[in-house]
Each structure stands twice: as structure tokens, then as C-alpha cells.
N, C-alpha and C positions, 0 to 999 in steps of 0.2 A: 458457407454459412447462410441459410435462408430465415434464419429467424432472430427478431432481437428483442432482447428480453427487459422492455421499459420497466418493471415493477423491480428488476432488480438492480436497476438504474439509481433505481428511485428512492430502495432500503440503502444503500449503495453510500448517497448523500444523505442521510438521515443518521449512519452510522458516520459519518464524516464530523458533520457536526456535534455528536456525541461525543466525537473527540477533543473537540476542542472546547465543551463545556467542562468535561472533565479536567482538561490544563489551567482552565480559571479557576476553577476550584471554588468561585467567590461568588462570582453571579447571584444574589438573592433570589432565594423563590426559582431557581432553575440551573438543575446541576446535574450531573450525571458521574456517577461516585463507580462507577461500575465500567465507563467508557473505556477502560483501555482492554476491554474484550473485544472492543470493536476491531480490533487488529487481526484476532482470530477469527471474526466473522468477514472481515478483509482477505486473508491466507484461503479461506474458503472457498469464498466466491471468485479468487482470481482464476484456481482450479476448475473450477467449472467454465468460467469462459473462457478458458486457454482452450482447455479441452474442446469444445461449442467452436471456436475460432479457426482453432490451427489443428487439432487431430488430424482430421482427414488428410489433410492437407502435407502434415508431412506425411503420413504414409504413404502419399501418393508419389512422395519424392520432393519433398519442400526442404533443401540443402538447410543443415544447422545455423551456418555464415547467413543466409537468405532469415531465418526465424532471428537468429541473432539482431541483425541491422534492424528488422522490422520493430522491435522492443524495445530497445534504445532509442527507436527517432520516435518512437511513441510517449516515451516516459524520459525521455531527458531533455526536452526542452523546456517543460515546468520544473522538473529538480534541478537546474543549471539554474533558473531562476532564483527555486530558495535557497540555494548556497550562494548566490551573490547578493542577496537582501539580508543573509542571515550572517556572511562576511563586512555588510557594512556597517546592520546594528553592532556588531563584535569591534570593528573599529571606530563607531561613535562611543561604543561604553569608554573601549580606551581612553580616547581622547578625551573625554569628561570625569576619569578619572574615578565612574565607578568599582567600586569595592569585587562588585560580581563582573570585570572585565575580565576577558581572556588576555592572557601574556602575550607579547609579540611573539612568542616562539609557537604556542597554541596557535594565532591568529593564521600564522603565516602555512603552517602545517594545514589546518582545516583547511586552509583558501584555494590550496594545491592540490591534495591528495581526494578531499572532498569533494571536487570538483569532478575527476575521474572517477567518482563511485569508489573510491577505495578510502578502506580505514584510519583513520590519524589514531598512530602507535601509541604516541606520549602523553596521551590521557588515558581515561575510563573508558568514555564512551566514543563510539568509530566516529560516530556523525555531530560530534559536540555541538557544531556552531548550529546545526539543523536537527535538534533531536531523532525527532518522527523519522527522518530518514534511516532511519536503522532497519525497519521492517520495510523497506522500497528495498533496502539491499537482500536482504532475505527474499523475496518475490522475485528479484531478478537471479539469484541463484537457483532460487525454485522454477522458475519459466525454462532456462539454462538445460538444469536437468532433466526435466519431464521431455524438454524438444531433442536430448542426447539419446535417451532411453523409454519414448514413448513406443517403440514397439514392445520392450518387454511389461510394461504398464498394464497386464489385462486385470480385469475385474479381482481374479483370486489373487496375482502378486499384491495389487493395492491393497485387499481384504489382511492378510499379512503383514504390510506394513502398519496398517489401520490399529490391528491387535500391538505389534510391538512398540510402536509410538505411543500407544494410550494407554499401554502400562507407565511406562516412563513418564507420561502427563501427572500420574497419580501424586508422586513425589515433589514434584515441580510445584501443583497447587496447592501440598500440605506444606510446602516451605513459605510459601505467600509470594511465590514466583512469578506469579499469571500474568503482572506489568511489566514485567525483567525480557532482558533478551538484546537489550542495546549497548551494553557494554561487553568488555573483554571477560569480567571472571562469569559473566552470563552467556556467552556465545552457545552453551549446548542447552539454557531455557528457550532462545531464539530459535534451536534447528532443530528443538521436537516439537516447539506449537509451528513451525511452519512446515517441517511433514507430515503431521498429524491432523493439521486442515487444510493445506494445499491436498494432502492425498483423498478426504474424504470430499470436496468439490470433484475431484477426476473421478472418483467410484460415481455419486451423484449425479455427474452427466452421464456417463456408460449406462447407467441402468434408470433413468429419467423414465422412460417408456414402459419400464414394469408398474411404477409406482402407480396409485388407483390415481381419479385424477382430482386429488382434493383441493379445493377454493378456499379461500377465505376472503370478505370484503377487504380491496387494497387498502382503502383507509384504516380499520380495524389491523390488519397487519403492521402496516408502518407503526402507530401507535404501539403496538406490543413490542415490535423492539424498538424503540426508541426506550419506554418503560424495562424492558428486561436490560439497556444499556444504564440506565438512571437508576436504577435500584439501589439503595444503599443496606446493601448487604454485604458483608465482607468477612467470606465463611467459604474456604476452600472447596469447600463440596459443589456452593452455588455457580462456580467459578467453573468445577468440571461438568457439571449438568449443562452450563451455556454453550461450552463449547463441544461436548458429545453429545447431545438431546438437543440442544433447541436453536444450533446452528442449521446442521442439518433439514431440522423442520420448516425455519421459515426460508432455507435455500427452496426445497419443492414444492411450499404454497409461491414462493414469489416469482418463481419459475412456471405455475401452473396459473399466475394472478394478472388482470387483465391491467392492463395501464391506468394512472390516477393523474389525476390535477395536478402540476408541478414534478414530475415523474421526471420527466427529462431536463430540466433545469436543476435539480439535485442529483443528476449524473451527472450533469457538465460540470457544477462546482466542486463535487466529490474529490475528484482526485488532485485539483489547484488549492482547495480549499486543506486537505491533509498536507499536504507536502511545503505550503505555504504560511499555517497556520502559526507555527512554534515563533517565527521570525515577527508576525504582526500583531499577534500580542507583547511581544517584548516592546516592538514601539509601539503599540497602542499604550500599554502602561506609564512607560517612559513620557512619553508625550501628555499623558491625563497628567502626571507627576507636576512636569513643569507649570501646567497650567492651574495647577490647585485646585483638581477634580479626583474622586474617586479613581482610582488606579480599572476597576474593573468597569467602568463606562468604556474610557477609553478602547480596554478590547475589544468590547462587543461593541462598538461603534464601526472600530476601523475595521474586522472580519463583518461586518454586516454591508458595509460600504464594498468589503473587497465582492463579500458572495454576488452582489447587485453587478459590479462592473466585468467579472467572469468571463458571461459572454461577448463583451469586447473584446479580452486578452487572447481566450482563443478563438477568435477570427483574425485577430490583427496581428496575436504574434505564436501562438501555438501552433496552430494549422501551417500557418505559411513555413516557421520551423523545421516543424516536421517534414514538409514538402521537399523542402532543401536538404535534410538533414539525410531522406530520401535517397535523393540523385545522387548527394557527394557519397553516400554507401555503396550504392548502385554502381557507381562507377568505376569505384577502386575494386568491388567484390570481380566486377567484371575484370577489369585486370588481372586481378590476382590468380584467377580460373584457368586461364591460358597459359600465365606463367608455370599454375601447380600441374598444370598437365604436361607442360613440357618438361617439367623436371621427372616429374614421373618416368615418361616414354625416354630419359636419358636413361633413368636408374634400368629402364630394363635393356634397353639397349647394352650397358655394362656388364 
């Protein structure tokens, strides 16, 4: 990888916190009624720097186990975080007795199975106690795959897939689908918006160097989509032009777009600030509640306070995470390598 791509850093966190305007829903004067596309322009972009990242790389002979570990020590030391902040809001509601608390059977389920990226059965939704995490589990199926089956991945399979998933998107957006995807009777709205733009970022990187090399000012960008996230239009058709036209679009200006002011401090909050979000509004609110203030101060107080302190979290405890999180992979994989080779060399021996 010789190149890194600040401006799409920097849409990156702009779409982050579109998200999380969208979950206040209240905020005066500043909302974003349209934010939960940001998810598909999420799915998108991961495709593209997967692709940018790790293509070559397994081609070249990068073991699955090897792309595996590297994924997990990347993205599970911030969502281990928000399932333990979003397991203690769940047992403060308890304790206090609200109305909207999860049952100790809910509590105790999310706290376990959530924890290891996997689904809690006995609700609706996989990721209850953490919302948003629903579409991290989606991304990590799609990373999964693409690194199983990136050699057969060329330009014309993904064109194919590209066609038959965006028929299937048409129904999804005439049913008012486009936010769905995190629960169980939703699991096939979740697996065609995350083929259908994790595949269109992989097409996008493969043929990046055909595209003319069109600019736009990075400021002028950021503002249009943050504006195409904020939109309050809510009209299935707007819903499939975002994410077949005008994801797309500002993937290759922001990809061909030079670095902006703040660019890399809304990539660093981007992905702490989604995965963390759903849990501190819940005590931001709570907390305004007690104190006999607006419920939506409180949010955007404590998400304003968390995006600020960010880059302490990860240098003090995401980096170093990961680092370990690393070695302990590293280690076992190695193990296991010599083991699977011995077994192998028995099986022929037999």
C-alpha cells in the first residue's frame, strides 16, 4: 500500500457523525433525517480500502488465518469497548428500574454472545445492547469473504454481482428498507446493501486508474455529503440514487481529492465515534434526564466531549490493544501452522 487516502478519511468521519445526528433525531437546527445511508456509504468505502490494503497482498500469498487476525485486532478493541459501556448502560437501566431496561435474560445474553461478535438469538435485533454494531458484523463477514474469494473477484464477476444485487436493492428501497438490516426478520436487507456496496468499492479500486482524474474542492465535497446525508427526503427512489449514483461519485472525487483541515482527526473519530455512539447517547440523555436539562444537550455534550478526547483513547488504549491483541494472534497462528502441517504429512503418510 503506498498511498493513503486523507479526504476519504475525512468523508469517512463526516458520515460518522451524520450518524449519530440521525439517532438524536432532536437536535434543533441540525439533523440528518437521511443519516442511516451513511451505512451504505460505510459498506462502500470499506471495499475500497480492503481492496487498496490487502488485495495484493493476499495474492501474493497473505494466509486467510494471517488477513483474519489482522481484522479482528483492528476492530475489536473499540467494539469490545462498546459492548462493555453498552452492557453497563443496560444494567444501570436495570437497576433504576426503567421501563425501556433489558431483562436479565436479554442482559446477560448480549453481554456473552455480543461480546464475541455473535448474534443474541432471543430478541429482534443481533446487537441489541450496541445497535450500530450490526453493520460492523456485516463488514466483518464482507472482509471474511472478499479475503476467501479474492482471486475470483475480477472486475466482470464483481460487474455481475453489482447487476444482481441492485436488482434486489430496488424492492428493499420500495419497502422503506434502506435503515433495516439489524435484525433477524431483516438479515437478507443487511446482505444485499452489504454486497451491493462492499462489491461496488472493490469494482472502484480495480478500475480507479481508468476514471478521468476529476477534483472537486475537499471542502465543497465534504459539505455535499454531509447535505446528501441531511436531506430530509424520504422517497425510496432518493434512497437508490444515493447509494447507486452518488456513493460511487464521491468515492472517486475523494479518492482523486487532496487532504483538508481536520481530515485526519475525523478518520481517527470515525470508526470510535460509530461503534461507540448508540451507548453515549443513551447516557448522555439519562444523565441530561437526572439533572433537569434537555435530554438532547446531554447527547451532544457527552459525544462532543468523547470526539475531543478520541485521540487519547487511541494511543492509550486502542493502539497498544491492538499491539497485543497482535502478538497473542501471532502466536497461536504460529502454533497452529506446524501443528496443521503435521497433521497433514500424517494424513499422507496413511
Amino acid at each position: 500500500m503506498t498511498r493513503h487516502y486523507l479526504a476519504l478519511d475525512g468523508m469517512r468521519g463526516v458520515a460518522a457523525l451524520a450518524v449519530v445526528l440521525y439517532h438524536i433525531a432532536a437536535v434543533p437546527h441540525l439533523r440528518a433525517p437521511s443519516g442511516y445511508l451513511a451505512v451504505d456509504f460505510f459498506f462502500a468505502l470499506s471495499g475500497f480500502v480492503i481492496a487498496h490494503a490487502y488485495r495484493r497482498r493476499l495474492l501474493d500469498g497473505m494466509s486467510f488465518a494471517e488477513f483474519t487476525m489482522l481484522r479482528i485486532a483492528r476492530l475489536y478493541p473499540v467494539l469490545l469497548l462498546g459492548f462493555l459501556l453498552a452492557s453497563m448502560r443496560g444494567a444501570a437501566l436495570l437497576l433504576l428500574g426503567d421501563p425501556g431496561a433489558p431483562s436479565i435474560e436479554e442482559l446477560v445474553s448480549g453481554s456473552t454472545l455480543n461480546l464475541v461478535l455473535l448474534p443474541t438469538p432471543i430478541v429482534g435485533a443481533y446487537m441489541f445492547l450496541n445497535v450500530p454494531a450490526w453493520s460492523l458484523m456485516f463488514e466483518i463477514i464482507a472482509n471474511l469473504a472478499y479475503a476467501r474469494w479474492v482471486g475470483l473477484l475480477t472486475s466482470g464477476a464483481l460487474v455481475g454481482v453489482l447487476l444482481v444485487s441492485g436488482v434486489l436493492l430496488v424492492p428493499v428501497a420500495y419497502a422503506g428498507l434502506f435503515g433495516a438490516g439489524g435484525t433477524i426478520d431483516t438479515f437478507h436487507v443487511g446482505l444485499v446493501r452489504v454486497i451491493f456496496s462492499f462489491s461496488m468499492g472493490l469494482l472502484l479500486h480495480g478500475l480507479r486508474e481508468r476514471f478521468p482524474a476529476l477534483t472537486l474542492n475537499p471542502y465543497l465535497l465534504v459539505a455535499l455529503l454531509f447535505a446528501a446525508l441531511a436531506a430530509p427526503i424520504a422517497h425510496p427512489l432518493y434512497d437508490l440514487v444515493f447509494v447507486v449514483v452518488l456513493t460511487p461519485a464521491f468515492l472517486i472525487l475523494g479518492a482523486n481529492s487532496r487532504s483538508f483541515l481536520g481530515a485526519k482527526w475525523l478518520g481517527e473519530i470515525s470508526y470510535p465515534v460509530y461503534a461507540l455512539h448508540y451507548s453515549l447517547l443513551s447516557i448522555g440523555s439519562l444523565a441530561a434526564g437526572k439533572a433537569g436539562i434537555p435530554p438532547w444537550v446531554g447527547m451532544v455534550g457527552l459525544v462532543a466531549a468523547f470526539c475531543l478526547a478520541t485521540p487519547l483513547l487511541t494511543q492509550f488504549y486502542d493502539i497498544p490493544f491492538r499491539q497485543r491483541l497482535r502478538q497473542a494472534m501471532g502466536r497461536a497462528l504460529a502454533l497452529a501452522e506446524p501443528r496443521a502441517g503435521a497433521d497433514a504429512s500424517s494424513g499422507r503418510s496413511a
